[in-house]
C-alpha positions as CSV (number, residue, x, y, z in Angstrom):
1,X,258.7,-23.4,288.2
2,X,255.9,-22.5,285.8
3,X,257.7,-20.0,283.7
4,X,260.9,-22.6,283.5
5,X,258.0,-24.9,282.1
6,X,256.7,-22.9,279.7
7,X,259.9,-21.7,278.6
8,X,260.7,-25.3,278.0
9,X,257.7,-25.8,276.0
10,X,258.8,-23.2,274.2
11,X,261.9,-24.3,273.1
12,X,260.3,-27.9,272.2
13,X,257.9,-26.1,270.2
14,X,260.4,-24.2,268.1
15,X,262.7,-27.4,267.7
16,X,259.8,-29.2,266.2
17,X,259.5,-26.4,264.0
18,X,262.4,-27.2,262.6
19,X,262.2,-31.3,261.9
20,X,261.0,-32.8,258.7
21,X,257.4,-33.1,259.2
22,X,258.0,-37.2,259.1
23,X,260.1,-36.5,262.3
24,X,257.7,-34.2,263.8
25,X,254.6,-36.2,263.4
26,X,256.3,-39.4,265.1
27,X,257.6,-37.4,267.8
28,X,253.9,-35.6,268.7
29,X,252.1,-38.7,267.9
30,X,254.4,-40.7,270.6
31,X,255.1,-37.6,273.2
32,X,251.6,-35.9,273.0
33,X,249.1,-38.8,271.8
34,X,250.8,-41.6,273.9
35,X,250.6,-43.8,270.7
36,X,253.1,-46.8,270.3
37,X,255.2,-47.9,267.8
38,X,253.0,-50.4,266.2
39,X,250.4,-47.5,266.3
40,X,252.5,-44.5,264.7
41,X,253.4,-47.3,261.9
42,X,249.5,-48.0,261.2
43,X,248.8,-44.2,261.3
44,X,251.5,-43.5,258.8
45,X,251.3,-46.0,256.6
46,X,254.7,-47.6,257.2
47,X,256.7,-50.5,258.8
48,X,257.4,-50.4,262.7
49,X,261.0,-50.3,261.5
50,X,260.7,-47.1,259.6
51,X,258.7,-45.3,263.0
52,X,261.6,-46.9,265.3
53,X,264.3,-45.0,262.8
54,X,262.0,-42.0,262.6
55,X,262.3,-42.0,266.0
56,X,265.7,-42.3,266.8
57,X,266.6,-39.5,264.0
58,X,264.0,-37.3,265.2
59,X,265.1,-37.5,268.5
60,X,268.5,-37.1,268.0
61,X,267.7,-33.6,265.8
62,X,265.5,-32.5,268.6
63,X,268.6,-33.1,271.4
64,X,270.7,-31.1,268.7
65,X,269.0,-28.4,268.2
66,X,267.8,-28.2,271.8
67,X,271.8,-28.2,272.9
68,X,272.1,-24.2,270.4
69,X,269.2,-22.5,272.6
């Protein structure tokens, strides 16, 4: 329902918190912006490659801490 939404948002919210700000800006710039790989790269200032292991990292931090709440 709504509140399990919100609650969820919540808890996304707070894990972000916690990320390297390199991990959090891929991860809101793909989830909430929609942009792509090649996109992210252009807006950071950085190879694909570096995004697509920004990504993995960041993704695998936000599962982890995710998994303690």
């Amino acid at each position: 329902g709504m509140l399990q939404q919100q609650e969820m948002r919540a808890c996304v919210a707070r894990a972000l918190e916690a990320l390297s700000s390199h991990h959090r800006a891929v991860l809101e710039l793909c989830y909430f912006e929609g942009r792509s790989c090649a996109e992210i790269a252009e807006i950071m200032r950085c190879p694909v490659s570096t995004v697509k292991t920004r990504m993995f990292h960041a993704r695998r931090r936000l599962r982890i801490l995710m998994a303690k709440t």
